[in-house]
N, C-alpha and C positions, 0 to 999 in steps of 0.2 A: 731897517728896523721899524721905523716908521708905516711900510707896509706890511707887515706881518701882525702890528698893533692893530693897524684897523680891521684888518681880518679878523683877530681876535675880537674884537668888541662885537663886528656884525653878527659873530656867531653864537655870542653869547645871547643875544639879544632878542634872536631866533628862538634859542630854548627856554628861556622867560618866557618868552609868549606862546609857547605850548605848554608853558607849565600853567601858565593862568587861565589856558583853555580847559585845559586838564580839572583845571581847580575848582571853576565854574560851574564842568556838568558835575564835579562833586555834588558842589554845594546847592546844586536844583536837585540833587536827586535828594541829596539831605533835607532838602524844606518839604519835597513832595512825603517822605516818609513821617516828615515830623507832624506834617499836617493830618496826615491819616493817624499818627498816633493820637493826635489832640484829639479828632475827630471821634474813634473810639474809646478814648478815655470819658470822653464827654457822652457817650451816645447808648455805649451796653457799659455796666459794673461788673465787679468779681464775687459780687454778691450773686448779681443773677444768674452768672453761669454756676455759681456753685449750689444754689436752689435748685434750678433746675438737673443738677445731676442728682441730687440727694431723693429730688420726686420722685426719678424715674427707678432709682435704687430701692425706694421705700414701694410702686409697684409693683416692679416683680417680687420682692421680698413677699405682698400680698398676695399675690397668685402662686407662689410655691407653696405656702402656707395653707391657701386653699386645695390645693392639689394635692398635699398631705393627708388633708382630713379627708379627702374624697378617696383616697386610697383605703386609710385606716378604715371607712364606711366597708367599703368594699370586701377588706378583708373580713369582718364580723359580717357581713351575709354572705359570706361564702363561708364561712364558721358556721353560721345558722343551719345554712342549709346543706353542706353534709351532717350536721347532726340528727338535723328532719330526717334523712337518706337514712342513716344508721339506723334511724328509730322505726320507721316504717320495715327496713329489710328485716329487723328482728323481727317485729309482727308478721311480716309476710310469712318467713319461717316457722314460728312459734302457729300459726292456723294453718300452714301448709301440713305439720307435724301432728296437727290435731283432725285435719281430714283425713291425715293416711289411718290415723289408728282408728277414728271414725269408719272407716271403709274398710280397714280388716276386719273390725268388730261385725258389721253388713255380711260381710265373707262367710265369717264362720256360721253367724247365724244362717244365712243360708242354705249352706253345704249342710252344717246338723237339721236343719229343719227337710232340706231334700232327703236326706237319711232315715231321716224318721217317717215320713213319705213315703219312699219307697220299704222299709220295714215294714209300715203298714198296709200296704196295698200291694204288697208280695204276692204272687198268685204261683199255687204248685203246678209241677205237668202235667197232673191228672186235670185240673179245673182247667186249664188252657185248653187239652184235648177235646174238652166234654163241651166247650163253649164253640171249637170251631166245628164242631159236631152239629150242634145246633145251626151256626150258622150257615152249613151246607144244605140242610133242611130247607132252612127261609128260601136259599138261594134256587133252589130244586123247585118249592111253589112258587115263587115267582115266575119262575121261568113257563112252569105251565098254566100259570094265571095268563102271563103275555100272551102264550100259544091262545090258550079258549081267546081270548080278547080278538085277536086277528083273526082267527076262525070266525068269529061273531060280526068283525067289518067284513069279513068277503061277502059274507051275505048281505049287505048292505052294496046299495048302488052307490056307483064311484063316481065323481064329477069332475071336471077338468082342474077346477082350486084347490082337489084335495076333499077324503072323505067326510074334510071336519064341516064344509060348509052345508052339509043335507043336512046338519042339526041345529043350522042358524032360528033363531025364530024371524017369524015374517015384519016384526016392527021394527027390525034394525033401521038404526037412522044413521046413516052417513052426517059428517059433521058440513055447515052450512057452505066453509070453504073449496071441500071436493064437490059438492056437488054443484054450487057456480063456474068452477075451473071445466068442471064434464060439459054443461050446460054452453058452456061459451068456446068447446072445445078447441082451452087450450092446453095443448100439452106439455111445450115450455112451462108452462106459469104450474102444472101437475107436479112434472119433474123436481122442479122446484123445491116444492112444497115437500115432495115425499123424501126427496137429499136432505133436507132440512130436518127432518123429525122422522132420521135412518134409523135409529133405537125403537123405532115406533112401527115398521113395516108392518112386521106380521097379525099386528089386529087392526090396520085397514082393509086389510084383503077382503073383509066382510063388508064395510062402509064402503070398499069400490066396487063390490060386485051388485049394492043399490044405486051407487052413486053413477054407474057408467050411463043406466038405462036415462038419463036424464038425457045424456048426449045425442045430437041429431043422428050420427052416423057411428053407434060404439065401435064396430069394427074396424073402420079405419080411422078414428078415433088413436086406437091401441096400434095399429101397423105404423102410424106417424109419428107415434111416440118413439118406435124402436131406430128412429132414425138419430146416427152420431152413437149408436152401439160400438162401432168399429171404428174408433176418429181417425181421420190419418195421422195426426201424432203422436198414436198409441206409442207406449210405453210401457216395458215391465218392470220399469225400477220404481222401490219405492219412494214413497212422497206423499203429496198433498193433492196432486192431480191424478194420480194411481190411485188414493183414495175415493175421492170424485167417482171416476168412473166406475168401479166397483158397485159404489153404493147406486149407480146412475142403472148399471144391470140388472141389479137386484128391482129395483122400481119397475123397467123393464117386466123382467118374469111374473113380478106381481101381477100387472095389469093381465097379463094376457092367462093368468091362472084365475084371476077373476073376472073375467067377461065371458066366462062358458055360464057359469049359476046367472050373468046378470042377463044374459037372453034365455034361462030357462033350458040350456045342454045339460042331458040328465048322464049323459054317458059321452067323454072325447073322443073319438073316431068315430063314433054314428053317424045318423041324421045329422046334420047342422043345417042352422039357417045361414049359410055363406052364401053371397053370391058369387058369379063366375067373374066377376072383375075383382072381387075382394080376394079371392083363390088366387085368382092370377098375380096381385101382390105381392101375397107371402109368398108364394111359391118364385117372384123374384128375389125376395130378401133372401128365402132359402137360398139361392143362388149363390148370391150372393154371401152372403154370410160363413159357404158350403169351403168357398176359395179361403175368405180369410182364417178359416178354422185348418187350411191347409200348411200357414203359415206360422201356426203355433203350434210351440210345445206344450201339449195334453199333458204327456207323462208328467209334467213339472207342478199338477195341483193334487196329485194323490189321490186322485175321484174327485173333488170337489171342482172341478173346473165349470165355472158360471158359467163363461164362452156357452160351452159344451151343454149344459142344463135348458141355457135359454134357445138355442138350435133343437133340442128333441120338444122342449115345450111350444114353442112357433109351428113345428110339425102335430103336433099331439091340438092343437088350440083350435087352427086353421086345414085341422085334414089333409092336408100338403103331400103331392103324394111324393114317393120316397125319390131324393134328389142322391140319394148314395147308393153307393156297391157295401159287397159285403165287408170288405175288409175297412173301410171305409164306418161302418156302420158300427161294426165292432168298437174299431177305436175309439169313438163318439161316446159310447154305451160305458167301456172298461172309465174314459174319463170320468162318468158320474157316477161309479161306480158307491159311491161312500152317500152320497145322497138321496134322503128320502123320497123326493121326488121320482125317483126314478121309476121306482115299482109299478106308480100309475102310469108314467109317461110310455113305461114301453109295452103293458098291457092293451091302453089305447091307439099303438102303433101296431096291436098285432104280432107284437113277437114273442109270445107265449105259444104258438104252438105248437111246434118242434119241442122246444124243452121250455116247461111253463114260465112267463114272467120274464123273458128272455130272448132271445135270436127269432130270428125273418123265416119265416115258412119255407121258404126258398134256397135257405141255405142250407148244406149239408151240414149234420154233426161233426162227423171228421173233419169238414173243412174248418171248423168253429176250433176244435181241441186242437188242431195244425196250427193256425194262427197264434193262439192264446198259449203256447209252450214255443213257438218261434219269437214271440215277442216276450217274453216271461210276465206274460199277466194271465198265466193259470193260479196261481197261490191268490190273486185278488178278485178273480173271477170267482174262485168256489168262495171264498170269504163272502162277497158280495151275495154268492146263491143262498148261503146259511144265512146272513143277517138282513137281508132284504128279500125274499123268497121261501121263508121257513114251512109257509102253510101250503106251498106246491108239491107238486109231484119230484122224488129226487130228482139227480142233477146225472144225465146220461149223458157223457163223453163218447162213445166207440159204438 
């Protein structure tokens, strides 16, 4: 008994003092809480947490508020301004409405006043008949005004420029710039000049046929001008460089149609005063020139081919003697066919007299009519004979 007693006691004795351990970290933990309570009762109020939620309540209550009127703003201009909309697209309408009836109104007055127009300046068939009547007439003296007129230049001596320059008077004055560029014979700085003021060619041809004789050497002069005629990177398409050289030809044939009057050639293919190294020149450029005129299409300018104009003028200028055959020649001929130049060029080439105004002494008729219906330029050949040859002798094919 005895033992079992003390047993009991020890063991209670045990659990006591784990309950008072127990009890302890209680009551530290309870002082630690109570002191952080003291500490914030003492330290924030329930005032100030409640201030401060009521602030932050009452600002955004502010900002909604302003966000409200900013809308409400919003909505009344956007009211405004579809009403502006509405009000304008009426107007637009209402003056759209009044220009259409405005421009029917234009219409009719129109149409009635064209009506009235033609009612009034109605002409019957008889008057039509009796006015083209007349005007067959006019056309009938004309035509033989032209004729005496040409009859009246054959008699007249022809010059290498063309027959207009034997009627220049003798105080033509070349203007200050040609005649320093002749003078300092440059022909770049010529070229130049006469590209420049292309609208202007054809009444220098008088100021250059004063203007050459300035130059030490006119004839070669005019031969070193024609150089860069055939660039190598010729072109037949057009452009800007197409144009160039065009207008660069044309300057070309000027010169060398004005340097027969300006050394005093009363007639191109005569006498000239060339010498045998100035011949020998052209007659290379003929050469020359002879190949690359082999390399174009003629047919593709309709008579007007310059190429072609300025090869019978370099012959007709420089006396050159003939660098072609006949068929050869032909071709050359049917190209300038449309241009005025020709009449004189191939007079002073001497191929008038076979059939006047026309083909090489040398050549036969038949072989002329053979060619010109093998190549189909018989219909441009006789047009050419009627409109550039009217005051010759007819036109003998056979």
């Amino acid at each position: 008994m005895s033992t079992e007693a003390t047993l009991n006691n020890s063991g209670g004795s045990e659990s006591a003092l784990l309950l008072l351990e127990q009890l302890a970290e209680v009551f530290g933990k309870l002082k630690t809480h109570t002191e952080t309570f003291l500490h914030l009762q003492n330290g924030i109020k329930w005032e100030d947490i409640e201030g401060h939620f009521l602030s932050l309540d009452e600002s955004y209550r502010s900002k909604f508020d302003e966000l409200v009127e900013k809308e409400k703003a919003l909505e009344e201009k956007k009211a405004e301004a579809c009403r502006l909309i509405a009000e304008k697209e009426a107007k637009v309408s209402t003056k759209e409405h009044a220009s259409l009836n405005q421009l029917q109104e234009l219409r009719d007055a129109a149409v009635s006043s064209l009506a009235e127009v033609r009612q009034k300046y109605k002409v019957e068939l008889a008057e039509i008949l009796e006015a083209s009547g007349s005007k067959d007439k006019k056309v009938s003296t004309s035509i033989n005004d032209n004729n005496a007129s040409r009859a009246s230049e054959e008699n007249t001596p022809a010059s290498g420029s063309g027959e207009a320059s034997e009627a220049l008077p003798v105080e033509t004055k070349p203007r200050p710039v040609l005649k320093q560029l002749c003078e300092q014979m440059d022909t770049k700085g010529l070229l130049k000049f006469l590209s420049e003021n292309c609208r202007k060619l054809a009444s220098f041809r008088d100021e250059l046929s004063v203007a050459l004789k300035c130059a030490t050497d006119p004839a070669r002069f005019v031969l070193n001008s024609l150089e860069g005629f055939f660039p190598p990177d010729q072109t037949n398409s057009p452009g800007s460089k197409h144009n160039a050289l065009e207008v660069q030809r044309k300057s070309c044939i000027l010169l060398m149609e004005a340097i027969a009057p300006a050394l005093g050639m009363k007639e191109p293919g005569g006498d000239d005063p060339w010498s045998s190294e100035i011949k020998e020149q052209a007659k290379e450029i003929a050469e020359e020139w002879k190949s690359k005129l082999a390399e174009i299409d003629l047919d593709a300018s309709n008579g007007y081919s310059l190429e072609a104009q300025a090869f019978l003028q370099l012959l007709t200028t420089f006396n050159v003697d003939s660098v072609l055959d006949e068929d050869e020649l032909c071709k050359i001929v049917v190209a300038v066919s449309r241009r005025k130049q020709t009449a004189v060029s191939c007079r002073s080439l001497g191929l008038n007299e076979k059939v006047p105004g026309w083909y090489p002494p040398r050549m036969p008729q038949v072989s002329l009519r053979s060619w010109l219906s093998g190549t189909g330029k018989l219909m441009q050949f006789i047009s050419y004979k009627l409109l550039g040859f009217r005051r010759h002798s007819p036109l003998h094919l056979c």
